[in-house]
Structure formats: structure tokens, C-alpha cells
N, C-alpha and C positions, 0 to 999 in steps of 0.2 A: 438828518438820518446818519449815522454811525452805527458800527459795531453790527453792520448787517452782511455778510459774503455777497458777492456780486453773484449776477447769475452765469451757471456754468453754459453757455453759449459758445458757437462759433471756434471751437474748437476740433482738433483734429484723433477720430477716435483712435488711430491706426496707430499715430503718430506716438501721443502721450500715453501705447498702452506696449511697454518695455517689455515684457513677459508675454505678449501678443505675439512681436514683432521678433522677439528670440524665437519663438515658437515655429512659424514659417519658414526661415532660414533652416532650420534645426531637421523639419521635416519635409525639406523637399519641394519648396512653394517661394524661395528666392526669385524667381523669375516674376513675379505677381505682385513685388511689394509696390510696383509705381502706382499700379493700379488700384491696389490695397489703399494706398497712402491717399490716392482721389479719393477714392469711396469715402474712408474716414474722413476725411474735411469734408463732404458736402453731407453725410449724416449727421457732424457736429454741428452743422449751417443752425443760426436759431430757428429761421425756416423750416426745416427738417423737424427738428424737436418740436415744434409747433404743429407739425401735422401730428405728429405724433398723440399728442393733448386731445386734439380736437377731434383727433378718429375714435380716440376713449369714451368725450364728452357727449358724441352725437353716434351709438350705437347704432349696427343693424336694424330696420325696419322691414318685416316679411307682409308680401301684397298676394294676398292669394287669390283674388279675384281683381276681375277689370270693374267699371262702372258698370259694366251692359251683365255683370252675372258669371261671366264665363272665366274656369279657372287659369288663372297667372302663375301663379307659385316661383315667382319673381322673390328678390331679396334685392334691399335698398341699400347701398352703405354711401356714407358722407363721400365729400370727393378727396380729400383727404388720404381715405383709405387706400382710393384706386393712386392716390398719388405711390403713396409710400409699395403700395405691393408694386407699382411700373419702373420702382428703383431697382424693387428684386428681381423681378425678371428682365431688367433689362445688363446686371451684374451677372446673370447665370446660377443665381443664389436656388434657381428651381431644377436646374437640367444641365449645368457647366460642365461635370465630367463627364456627361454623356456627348457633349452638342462639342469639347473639344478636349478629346480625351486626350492626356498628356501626364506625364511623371509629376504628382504633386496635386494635381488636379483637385483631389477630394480636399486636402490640406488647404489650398486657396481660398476654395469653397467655403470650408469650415470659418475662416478668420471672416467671411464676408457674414457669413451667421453669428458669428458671436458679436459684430459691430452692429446690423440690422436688428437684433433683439433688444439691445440696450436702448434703441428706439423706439419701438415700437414692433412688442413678441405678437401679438395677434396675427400682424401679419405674414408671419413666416407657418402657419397652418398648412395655407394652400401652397404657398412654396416645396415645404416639407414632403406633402403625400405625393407631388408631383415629383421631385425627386428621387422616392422609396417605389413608386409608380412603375417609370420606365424602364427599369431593368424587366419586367412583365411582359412588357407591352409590347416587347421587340417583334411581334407578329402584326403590329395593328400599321400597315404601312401605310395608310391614307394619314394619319394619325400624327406619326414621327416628326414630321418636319414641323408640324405647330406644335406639340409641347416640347422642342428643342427652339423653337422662336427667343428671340432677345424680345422680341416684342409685345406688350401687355395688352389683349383686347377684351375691353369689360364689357363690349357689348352680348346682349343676350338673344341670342338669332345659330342659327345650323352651325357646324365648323366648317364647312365649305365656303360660308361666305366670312370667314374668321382671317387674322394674321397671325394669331397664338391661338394659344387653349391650356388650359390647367385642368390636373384630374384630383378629384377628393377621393374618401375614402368613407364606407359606411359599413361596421362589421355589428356593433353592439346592438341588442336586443333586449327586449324589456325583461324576459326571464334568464335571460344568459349572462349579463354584464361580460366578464373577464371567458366564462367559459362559455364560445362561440361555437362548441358542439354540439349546444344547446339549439342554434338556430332554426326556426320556425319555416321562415322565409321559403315558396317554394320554387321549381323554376320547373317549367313544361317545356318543352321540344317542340319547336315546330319547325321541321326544317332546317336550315342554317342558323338559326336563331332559339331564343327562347324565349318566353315567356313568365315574368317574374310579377309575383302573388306573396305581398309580406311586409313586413312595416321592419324598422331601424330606428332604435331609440336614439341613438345619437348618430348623426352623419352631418359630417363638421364641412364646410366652406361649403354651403350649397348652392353657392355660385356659378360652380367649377361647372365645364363643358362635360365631364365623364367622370365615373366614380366604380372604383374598386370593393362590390359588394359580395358579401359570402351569401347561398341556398343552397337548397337540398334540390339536387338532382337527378335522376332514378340511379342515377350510379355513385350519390352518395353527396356528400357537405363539398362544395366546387365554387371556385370563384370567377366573377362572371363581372364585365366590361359593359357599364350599364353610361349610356350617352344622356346629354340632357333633350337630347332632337332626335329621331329616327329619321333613317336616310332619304325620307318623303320628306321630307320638310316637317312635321309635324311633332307639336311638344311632348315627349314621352311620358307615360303613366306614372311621373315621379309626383306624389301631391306630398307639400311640405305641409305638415299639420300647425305644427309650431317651432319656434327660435327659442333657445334653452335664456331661461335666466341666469345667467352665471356669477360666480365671486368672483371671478377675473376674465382675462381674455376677453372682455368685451365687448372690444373694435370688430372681433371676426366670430362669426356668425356659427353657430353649431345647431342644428334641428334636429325635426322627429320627423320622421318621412314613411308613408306609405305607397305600394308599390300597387297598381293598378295593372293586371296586364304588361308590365314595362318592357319595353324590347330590350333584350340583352345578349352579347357574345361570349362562351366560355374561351373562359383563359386556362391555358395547361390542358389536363385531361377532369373528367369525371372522377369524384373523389378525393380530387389531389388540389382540393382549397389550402389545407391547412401549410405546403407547403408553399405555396404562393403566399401568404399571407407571413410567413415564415423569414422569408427573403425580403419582406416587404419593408415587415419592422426592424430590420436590423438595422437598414438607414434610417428609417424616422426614431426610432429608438436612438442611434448616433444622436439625430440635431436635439433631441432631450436634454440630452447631456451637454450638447452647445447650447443651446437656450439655457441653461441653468447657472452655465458656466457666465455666460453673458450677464442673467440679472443678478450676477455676485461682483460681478467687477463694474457695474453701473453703479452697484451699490455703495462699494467702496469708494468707487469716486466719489462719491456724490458725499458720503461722511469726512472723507479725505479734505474734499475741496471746503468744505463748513467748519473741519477741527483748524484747518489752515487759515481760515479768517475772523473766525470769532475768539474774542477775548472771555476769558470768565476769570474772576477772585487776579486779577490783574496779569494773567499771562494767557496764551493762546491757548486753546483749548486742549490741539495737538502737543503743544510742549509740555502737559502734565502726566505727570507719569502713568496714572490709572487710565488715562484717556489714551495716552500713545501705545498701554497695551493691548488695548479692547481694540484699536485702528492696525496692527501691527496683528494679531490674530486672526481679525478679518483678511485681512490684504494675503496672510499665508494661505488663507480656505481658499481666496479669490487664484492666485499664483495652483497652488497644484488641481485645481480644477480646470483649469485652462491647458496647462502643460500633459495632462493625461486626456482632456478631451481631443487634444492635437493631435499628441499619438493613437489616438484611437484612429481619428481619422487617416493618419499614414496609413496604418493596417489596411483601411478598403483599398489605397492606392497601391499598396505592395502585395496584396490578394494573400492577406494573413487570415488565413478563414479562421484556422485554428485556435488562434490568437482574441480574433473578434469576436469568435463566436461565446467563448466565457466574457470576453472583457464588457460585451455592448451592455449589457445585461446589466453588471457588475457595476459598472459606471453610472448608467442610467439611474440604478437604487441609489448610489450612497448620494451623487454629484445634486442630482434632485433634492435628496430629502434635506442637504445642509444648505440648499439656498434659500427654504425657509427661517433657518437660524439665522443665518446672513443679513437676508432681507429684512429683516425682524429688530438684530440687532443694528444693524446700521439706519433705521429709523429714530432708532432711540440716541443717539449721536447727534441725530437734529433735533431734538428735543420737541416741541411743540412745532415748530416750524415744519418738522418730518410727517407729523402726524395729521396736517391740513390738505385737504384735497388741490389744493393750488401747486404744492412740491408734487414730485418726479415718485415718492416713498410710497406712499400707499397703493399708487399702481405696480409698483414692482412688487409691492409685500403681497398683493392681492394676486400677482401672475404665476407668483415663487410657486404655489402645489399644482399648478396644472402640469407641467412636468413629468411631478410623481406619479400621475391617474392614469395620464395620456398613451395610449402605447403599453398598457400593463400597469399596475401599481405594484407596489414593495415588494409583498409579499409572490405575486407573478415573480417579477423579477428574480428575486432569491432560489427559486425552483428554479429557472429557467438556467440561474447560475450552475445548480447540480446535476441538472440534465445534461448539460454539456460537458460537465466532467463526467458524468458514468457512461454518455454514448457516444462523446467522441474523446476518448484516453489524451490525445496530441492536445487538448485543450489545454491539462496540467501542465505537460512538457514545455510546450507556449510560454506561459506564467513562467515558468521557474526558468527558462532561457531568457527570459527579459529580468526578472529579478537577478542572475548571476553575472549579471554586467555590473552590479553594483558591489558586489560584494567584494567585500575587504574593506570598503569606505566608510563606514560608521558601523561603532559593535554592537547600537543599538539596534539599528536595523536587521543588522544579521541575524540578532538574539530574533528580533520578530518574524524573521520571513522561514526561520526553523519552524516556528509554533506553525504557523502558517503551511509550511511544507506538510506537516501530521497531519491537517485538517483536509488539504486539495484531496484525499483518497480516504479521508473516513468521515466526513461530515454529515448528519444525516438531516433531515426536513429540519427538527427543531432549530437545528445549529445554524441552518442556510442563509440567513439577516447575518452573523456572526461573520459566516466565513464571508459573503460577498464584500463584508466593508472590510475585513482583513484584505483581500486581494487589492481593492482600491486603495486605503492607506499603505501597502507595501509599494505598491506599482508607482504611487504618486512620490512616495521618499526617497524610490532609486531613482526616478525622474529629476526629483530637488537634489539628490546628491550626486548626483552625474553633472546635470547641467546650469543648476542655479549660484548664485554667490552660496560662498560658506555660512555666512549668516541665517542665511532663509534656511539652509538645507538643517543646519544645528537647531533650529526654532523649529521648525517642523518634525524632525525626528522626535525632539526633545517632549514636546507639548502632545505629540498624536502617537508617537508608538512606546513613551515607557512615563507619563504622566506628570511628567516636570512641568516648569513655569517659563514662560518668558523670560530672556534674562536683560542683561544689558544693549542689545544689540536690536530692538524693538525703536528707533530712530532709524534705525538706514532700512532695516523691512519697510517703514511707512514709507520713505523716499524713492526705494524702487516701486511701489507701486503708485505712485502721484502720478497724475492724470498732465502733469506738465503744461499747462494751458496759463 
């Protein structure tokens, strides 16, 4: 056997990922890297990467009934799964800024989601909604201290008798998809409580102990704290009809659930779902854009580590010119998606509303929709070997669009972008205070972040895909020419804001992003 790359194994994610590990420092999460630096070697462990495989290979199984008739509405997953999710929470990757809020907090966070995706993104679902969750929930005090738990308990029994708990989240409906005002769902009063009558086309981790559902209330579309147990001990009126077949994701489980009677507690006021639901997504919307960010730099490794070992027409793969640019292209998409996912993240930690509130959005569109270019082309790098269900490629190439759907698609996104320039003004101001730290440093950039400036206050519905990916290619080049080597930052301006090529400097881009192993 020759002329085969060894397997990328046992390796340290934190470690060989330079643009990672810049990123942390950079934004306020220095104190984290020891712990950072563990994480990444035992998710590089082949171990690790092997659960990974195997939580893919032996998907969710839904038991809705027992042997004797009576219904279950249990979900099965390999043990694998519960392995890799008891990594995440027991990292904080579900509840860490809440459970030890500190300067950087979200930043730490973020680097342990972008290293846990590139393992295995399924299971960062129930992480995700439990993280976007608790800022809600701040009223539920029986509640608090297990979804802030280190501890993973997958058993399925009350949370009283629990060590953790995790909460999903169920808003979509079979006539509504995106537009959730559409909701059918109803919710009766009785008392302290309600009573919820209504189906959820999709409601993802049906695992989880509690779940964030939108109905109609007499005072209007409200969202409501729906448990998997009522506080008699007894299984709540959740029946899971069926588990989605999906093109990706899945290791983690996403159903169709109908709602029987179900006990539930309103969160907020009557009427006022939509801004709970509002709050909710800006964090899970964030780890979008970490997750994306993630399977764009697995990706790269993974073509990085294959042009590095394989020979063709007598020299390495990597050392041929049309090859080190197509690797050297990538590695720039992987670099400013990471470096602006970062900075997003500072923003929840520095309570940039203004800022986040256009950027999450904005990020989410563009960061998403190029990890399926990403994922796509760095399969093709491995040639046939990429393309065999035995490599790491097809499950990233098959993860890359759920991203874009999750949490809003494109087009959501793109409006969401404009709404927050025409109802909160301070969102433009935002943009253009972070863009004017750059400027003076490339005339490229300047020349775009003008055009760009026109558009933050006149852009209308058609334009809104246009302008959000102008805001991200601007945000991402002052980010590369602020803080990256000159090379990445000249290749980047060069090829994304005024249509030039790759030049010479397409070797040492591929060297800063080698995975170093």
C-alpha cells in the first residue's frame, strides 16, 4: 500500500486550528485556551471520531408504543450519541454563559461549537435550543439548576428524579413552515396551566425534558413551556407521530408530534410569542453560523490533509499549482467564516444588540449558504475516495444545507437583515463603526464598503440576498485586514470584493490553515 494519506486521527482540534486559536485571544476568551486545548485533543481522539461514524451509521429509532399497547413515544439513539452529546454538556457547550457568566464567556463557547461540529453536528441540535432556551426561562426556578447541570442524563423518567435536562424546541407547522403566525396549535386555560391541542411538523431533539412551543392563546400567538412529564409523574399528551427522514443530520432525531391535551406554562405574556421566539433565535441562529463555520474548516482539513499526502503526475497534489489554488480558496472561505463567526460571538458577550441584531442574520445567510460550496468542493479534492460513504465528506456535504433551513432560510434571513435596518436605525451605525476601523487599509475594500454604505439605507426586498452578503464580505475583509497576515487579507479582498485571482501567495494561505497533525 502506497500513495494512500494516513488517517486523520488523534489529533488535536484546538491545537492545529491557527485562525481558531487567533480568534479566542482576539476576542476575549484567553483564559479558556487550557481547556480549549483539552477539548480539542480528546475530540481529535480516533475514539471520538468514531463515535462520531457510528451515531451517523445507527440513526434514531422512534418506539411509540410498549409491547403491552400502551403509548411510549420514547426515541432510541445508539450509545454513541449519548456519548458525544455527554461531551457537550459536560463542556458547557449547552448553558456555559449562563451556568458561569464571565467576560468571553460566549467566545469560549463559540470555539467548543465550532470543534464539537466538525465531529459530529447532530449533536449540537439539543445543545443549541437549550442554550437559545434559558435566557426565557429565567422564571422556571425548579428548572434552572438542571439545564445549567455539567451533567448529561438520558434517562427518560420526571426531572425531579433527573441530574440535567435539556430543552428542544417546536414552532413549525404543516401550513405555516417559516410563517409561524400561521399557527393552528391551540392552548385553553385552566388555571395555572394550559392545555395545548395541535400538531408540530417539525420538533427537533424529541428527547429533550421540555420544549419551546408556539399557540394560539385567547390573547393571541404566545409561547408556552411544554415538559415531557407533568408534575404528577405522568407522561404528557406529547405523541410523536413520526422521525423525519432526512439528507443529513441524521445521528439527531427531528419529528412530527401531536399534542393531546398537553400540560403547558406560558412564558412571557399572552400575545407576546413572537418576541420570545425572537430572542430565542438570535442565539441558535449564532451557532448556524458556528456550525457552518465548523463543517468548512473540517472540510479543509480533511482536502488539506489528502493534497499533503497524495502524489499525482509525479508531485504532490498540494504542490500543483491549480490544486494549491482551489486549497488556498477554500482555506480563505474557511479563515473569514471563523473570524466573523467569532466576532459575532463577542457581540452577545459585550451586549452589542445593535450590532447583532443586523449581523446574526446576515451571517447566518451568507456563512451557511458557502459551506455548501465548501463542502462540495473539498470533496472533490479527494477525488473518489471523498465520495465513498467510509470518508468523513459525504456526511459533511450532506450536514452543509441544514444550516441554511434551520432557524429561518435565505430568504427569512435577508428580510430579517432589513428589518433591522429600517426599525432599529443604530443597526447601520453598528456596521459602519466596525467597518471604519478598517479603513485606510486596503483601497479595495474602502471602494466596497462605500457601495455598501448606499445600500445600509436604501435597499429594498429585491436587493436584501445582495446587501446581506455585502455586509458579510465587508465585515469579514476588515476582520482579514485588521487582524490576519497580509497575504490572506490581499487574497481575500482581492478574489471577493473586486474579482481578481489568486496570485502568488496561495502556499503560505494553505500553510496557515494546515491542520498541523
Amino acid at each position: 500500500m502506497f500513495n494512500q494519506p494516513p488517517p486523520l486521527v488523534d489529533y488535536n482540534l484546538y491545537e492545529g486550528d491557527l485562525v481558531l486559536r487567533e480568534a479566542v485571544a482576539r476576542e476575549g476568551a484567553a483564559w479558556a485556551e487550557d481547556h480549549l486545548r483539552a477539548f480539542g485533543q480528546r475530540l481529535g481522539s480516533a475514539e471520538v471520531i468514531e463515535w462520531g461514524v457510528q451515531a451517523n451509521r445507527n440513526p434514531p429509532v422512534l418506539h411509540s408504543f410498549d409491547r403491552y399497547g400502551r403509548r411510549r413515544d420514547a426515541v432510541e439513539f445508539h450509545p454513541t450519541w449519548h456519548q458525544l452529546l455527554s461531551l457537550g454538556v459536560a463542556e458547557g457547550i449547552h448553558t456555559g454563559p449562563w451556568s458561569e457568566p464571565k467576560p468571553g464567556a460566549h467566545v469560549a463557547r463559540a470555539a467548543g461549537v465550532v470543534m464539537l461540529s466538525q465531529i459530529e453536528a447532530g449533536v449540537q441540535c439539543p445543545l443549541t435550543m437549550t442554550y437559545g432556551a434559558v435566557p426565557a426561562l429565567r422564571s422556571q426556578d425548579a428548572w434552572l439548576p438542571l439545564l445549567l447541570s455539567r451533567r448529561y442524563d438520558r434517562s427518560f423518567q420526571p426531572v425531579t428524579r433527573k441530574t440535567g435536562a435539556l430543552v428542544g424546541m417546536g414552532m413549525t407547522e404543516k401550513q405555516g413552515g417559516s410563517d409561524v403566525r400561521a399557527t393552528t396549535t391551540r392552548a385553553e386555560r385552566d388555571g395555572d396551566e394550559y392545555r395545548l391541542t395541535g400538531h408540530k411538523w417539525f420538533m427537533s431533539a424529541p428527547m429533550c425534558d421540555a420544549f419551546l412551543v408556539l399557540a394560539q392563546a385567547p390573547g393571541g400567538l404566545s409561547c408556552f413551556f411544554l415538559p415531557r412529564w407533568t408534575p404528577d409523574g405522568r407522561v404528557n399528551g406529547i405523541r410523536l407521530q413520526r422521525l423525519k427522514d432526512k439528507l443529513g443530520n441524521r445521528s439527531n432525531a427531528s419529528s412530527e408530534a401531536e399534542f393531546e391535551g398537553a400540560t403547558a406554562w406560558l412564558v412571557g405574556e399572552e400575545g407576546r410569542g413572537i418576541p420570545v421566539i425572537i430572542e430565542m433565535a438570535t442565539y441558535t441562529r449564532l451557532d448556524c453560523a458556528l456550525g457552518s463555520s465548523a463543517l468548512m474548516r473540517q472540510a479543509v482539513t480533511q482536502a488539506i490533509h489528502h493534497a499533503t499526502h497524495r502524489v499525482a503526475f509525479g508531485k504532490r497534489l498540494v504542490d500543483q499549482p491549480l490544486m494549491t489554488t482551489v486549497l488556498a480558496d477554500l482555506a480563505l472561505e474557511s479563515e473569514a467564516a471563523t473570524v466573523l463567526s467569532m466576532r459575532l460571538a463577542r457581540a452577545f458577550d459585550d451586549d452589542e444588540i445593535a450590532l447583532r441584531r443586523v449581523l446574526t442574520p446576515a451571517a447566518k445567510y451568507w456563512i451557511c449558504r458557502r459551506a455548501i460550496h465548501v463542502t462540495g468542493e473539498a470533496m472533490e479534492v479527494l477525488g473518489g475516495n471523498g465520495y465513498v460513504e467510509e470518508s468523513p465528506m459525504p456526511r459533511l456535504y450532506r450536514e452543509a444545507p441544514v444550516n441554511s433551513i434551520w432557524e429561518g432560510s435565505g430568504n427569512i434571513m435577508c428580510l430579517d437583515v432589513l428589518r433591522a435596518l429600517e426599525r432599529t436605525p443604530e443597526s447601520a451605525d453598528a456596521i459602519r463603526t466596525e467597518l471604519a476601523r478598517a479603513r485606510g487599509a486596503d483601497a479595495r475594500l474602502d471602494a466596497y464598503v462605500s457601495r455598501l454604505d448606499a445600500m445600509l439605507t436604501s435597499a429594498d426586498e429585491a436587493q436584501a440576498r445582495r446587501l446581506a452578503e455585502m455586509i458579510v464580505l465587508a465585515l469579514q475583509a476588515a476582520l482579514l485586514v485588521r487582524f490576519a497576515p497580509a497575504v490572506v487579507a490581499d487574497a481575500f479582498c482581492a478574489t471577493r470584493l473586486s474579482g481578481e485571482t489568486l496570485g502568488a501567495d496561495a502556499p503560505a494561505i494553505i500553510a496557515r490553515a494546515h491542520p498541523a497533525v
